[in-house]
C-alpha positions as CSV (number, residue, x, y, z in Angstrom):
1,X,-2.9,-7.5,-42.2
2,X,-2.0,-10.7,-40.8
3,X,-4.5,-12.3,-37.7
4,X,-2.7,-10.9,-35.1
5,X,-2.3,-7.5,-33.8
6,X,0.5,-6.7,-35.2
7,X,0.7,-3.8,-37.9
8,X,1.6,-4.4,-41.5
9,X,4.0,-1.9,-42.9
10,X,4.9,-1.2,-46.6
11,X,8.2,0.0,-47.7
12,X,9.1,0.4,-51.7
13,X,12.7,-0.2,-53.1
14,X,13.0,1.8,-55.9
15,X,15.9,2.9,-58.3
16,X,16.8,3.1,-61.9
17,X,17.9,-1.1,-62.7
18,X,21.0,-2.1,-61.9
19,X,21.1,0.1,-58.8
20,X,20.7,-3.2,-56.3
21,X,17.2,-3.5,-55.0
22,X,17.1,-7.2,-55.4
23,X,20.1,-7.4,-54.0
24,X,19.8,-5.2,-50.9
25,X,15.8,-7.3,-51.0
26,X,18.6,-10.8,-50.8
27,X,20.2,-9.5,-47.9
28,X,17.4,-8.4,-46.3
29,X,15.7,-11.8,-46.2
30,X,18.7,-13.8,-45.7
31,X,19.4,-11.2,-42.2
32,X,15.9,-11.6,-41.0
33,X,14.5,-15.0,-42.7
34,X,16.7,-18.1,-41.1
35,X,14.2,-19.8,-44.6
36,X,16.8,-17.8,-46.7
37,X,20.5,-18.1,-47.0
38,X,23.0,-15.8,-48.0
39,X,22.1,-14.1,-50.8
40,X,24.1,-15.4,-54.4
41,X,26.5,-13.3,-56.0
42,X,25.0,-12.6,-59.6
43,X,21.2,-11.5,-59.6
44,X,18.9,-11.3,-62.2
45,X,16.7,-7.8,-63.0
46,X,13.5,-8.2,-61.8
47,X,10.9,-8.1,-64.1
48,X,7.3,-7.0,-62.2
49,X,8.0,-7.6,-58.5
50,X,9.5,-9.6,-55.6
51,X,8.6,-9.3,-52.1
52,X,9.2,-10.2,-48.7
53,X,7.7,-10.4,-45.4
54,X,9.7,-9.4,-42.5
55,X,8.2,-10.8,-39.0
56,X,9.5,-8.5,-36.2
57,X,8.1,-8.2,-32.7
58,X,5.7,-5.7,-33.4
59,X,5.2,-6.0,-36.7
60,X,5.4,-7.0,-40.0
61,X,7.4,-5.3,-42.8
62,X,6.5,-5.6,-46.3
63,X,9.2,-4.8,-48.2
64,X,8.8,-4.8,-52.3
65,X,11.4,-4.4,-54.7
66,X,10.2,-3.2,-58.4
67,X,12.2,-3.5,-61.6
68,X,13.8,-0.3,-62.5
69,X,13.7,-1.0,-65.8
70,X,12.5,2.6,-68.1
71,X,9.4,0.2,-69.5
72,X,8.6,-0.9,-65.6
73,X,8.7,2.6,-64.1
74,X,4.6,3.7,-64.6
75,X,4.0,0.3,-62.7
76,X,5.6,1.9,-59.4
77,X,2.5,4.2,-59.0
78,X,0.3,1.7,-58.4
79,X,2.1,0.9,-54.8
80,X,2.7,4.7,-53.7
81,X,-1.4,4.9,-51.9
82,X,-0.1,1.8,-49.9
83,X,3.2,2.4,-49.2
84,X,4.9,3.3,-45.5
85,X,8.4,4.3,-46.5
86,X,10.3,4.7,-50.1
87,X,14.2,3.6,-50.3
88,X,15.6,4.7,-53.4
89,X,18.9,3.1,-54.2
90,X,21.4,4.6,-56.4
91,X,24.7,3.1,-58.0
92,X,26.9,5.2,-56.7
93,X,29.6,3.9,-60.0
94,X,27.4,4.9,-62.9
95,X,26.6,8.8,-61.9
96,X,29.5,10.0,-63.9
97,X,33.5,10.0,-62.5
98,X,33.5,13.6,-63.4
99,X,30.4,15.0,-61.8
100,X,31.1,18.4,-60.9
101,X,28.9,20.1,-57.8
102,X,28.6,23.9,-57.7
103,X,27.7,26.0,-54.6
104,X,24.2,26.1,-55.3
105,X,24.2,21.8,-56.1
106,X,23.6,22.4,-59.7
107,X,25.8,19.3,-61.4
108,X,28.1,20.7,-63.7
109,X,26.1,20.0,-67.2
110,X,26.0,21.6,-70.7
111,X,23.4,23.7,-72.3
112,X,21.7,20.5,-73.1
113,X,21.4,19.7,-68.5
114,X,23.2,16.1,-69.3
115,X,26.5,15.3,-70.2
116,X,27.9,12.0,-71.4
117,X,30.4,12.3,-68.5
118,X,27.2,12.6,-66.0
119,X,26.5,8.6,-66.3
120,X,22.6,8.1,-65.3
121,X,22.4,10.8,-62.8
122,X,19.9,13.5,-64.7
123,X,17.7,10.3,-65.0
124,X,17.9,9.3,-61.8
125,X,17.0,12.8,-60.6
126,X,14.4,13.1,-63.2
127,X,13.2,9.3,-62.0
128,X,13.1,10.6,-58.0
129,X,11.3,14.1,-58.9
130,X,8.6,11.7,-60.8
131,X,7.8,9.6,-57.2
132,X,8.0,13.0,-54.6
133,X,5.9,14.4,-57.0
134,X,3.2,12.1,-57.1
135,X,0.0,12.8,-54.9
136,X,0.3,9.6,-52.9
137,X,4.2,10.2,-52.0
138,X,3.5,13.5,-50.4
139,X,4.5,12.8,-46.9
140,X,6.0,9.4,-46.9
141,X,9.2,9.0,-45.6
142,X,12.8,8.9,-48.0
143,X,16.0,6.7,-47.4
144,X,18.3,7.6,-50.0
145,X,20.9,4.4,-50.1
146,X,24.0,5.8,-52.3
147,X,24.6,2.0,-53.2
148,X,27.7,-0.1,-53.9
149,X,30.0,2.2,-51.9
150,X,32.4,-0.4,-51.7
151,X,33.5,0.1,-54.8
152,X,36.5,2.1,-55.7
153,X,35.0,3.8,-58.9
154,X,32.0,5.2,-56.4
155,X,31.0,8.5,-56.1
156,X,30.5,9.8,-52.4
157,X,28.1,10.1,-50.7
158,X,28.3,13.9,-50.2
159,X,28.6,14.3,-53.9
160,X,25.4,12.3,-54.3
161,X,23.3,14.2,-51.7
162,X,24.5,18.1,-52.8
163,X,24.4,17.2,-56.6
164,X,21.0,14.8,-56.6
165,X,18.8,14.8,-53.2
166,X,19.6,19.0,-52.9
167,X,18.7,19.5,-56.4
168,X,15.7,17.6,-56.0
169,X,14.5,19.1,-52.5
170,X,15.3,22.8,-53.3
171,X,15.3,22.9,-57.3
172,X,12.7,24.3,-59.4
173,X,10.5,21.3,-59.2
174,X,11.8,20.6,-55.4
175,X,8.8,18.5,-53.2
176,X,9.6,21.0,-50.6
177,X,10.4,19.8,-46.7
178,X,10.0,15.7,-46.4
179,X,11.6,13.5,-44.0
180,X,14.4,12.1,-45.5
181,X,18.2,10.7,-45.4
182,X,21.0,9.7,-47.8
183,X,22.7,6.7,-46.6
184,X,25.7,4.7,-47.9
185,X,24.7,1.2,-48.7
């Protein structure tokens, strides 16, 4: 906590890589930091960590983005007892163009529960069932940002929330009631 009385708030960006963290983290700083300019067009994946500090009239946001990398992952664990919040981006263009959603939210998969056709959306659910299931997650609120929505090979964002955040809240291994959004980014 800094000197003053302001509180100190965590919040983790997490998400398979590629999903944007660093560069929703770039935009971020470059909104709320004059220090920081508009963030560059090409990013690099993080590797470990960055982080900034967001100075607000109240208090201070600590926002820290994680590599998403597979090898990364088992790192993120070591920020859940001290986080506030969890955003969990998703690319919204590599979930699969042909993604099919039934009534019940089940994604239309073969015997094996993936298909090539599905892109990285069984790890991504798999990946978001791993944090909500974690002791020090239980409670903390979720921001679901379907990312890169601008794109025209996106999935929407109604796709995204019955076939990955449904599945995830009321499937078999379902965290149960949390306070929680899906978002387009």
């Amino acid at each position: 906590m800094h000197v003053t009385s302001k509180e100190e708030f965590s919040i983790l960006l997490l998400g398979l890589d590629n999903a944007g963290k660093t560069t929703l983290l770039s935009q971020i700083k470059s909104h709320y930091l004059s220090s920081h300019p508009a963030p560059a067009t090409k990013t690099v994946p993080t590797v470990g960590q960055n982080v900034a500090t967001i100075d607000l009239p109240d208090m201070y946001l600590k926002v820290w983005d994680i590599g998403g990398q597979e090898s990364l992952r088992r790192l993120w664990q070591s920020y859940y007892a001290s986080c506030h919040a969890i955003i969990f981006l998703v690319d919204s263009t590599d979930i699969g163009s042909g993604v099919e959603v039934s009534e019940s939210g089940d994604i239309g998969a073969g015997s094996s529960g993936v298909e090539e056709e599905d892109g990285r959306l069984a790890e991504c659910r798999a990946v978001l069932e791993a944090v909500l299931a974690h002791e020090d997650t239980s409670g903390v609120p979720l921001l679901v940002l379907a990312n890169k929505q601008d794109r025209e090979d996106c999935v929407e964002v109604v796709r995204i929330k019955e076939g990955l955040v449904k599945r995830v809240f009321e499937g078999e291994r379902g965290a149960g009631i949390r306070d929680s959004r899906v978002l387009p980014c």
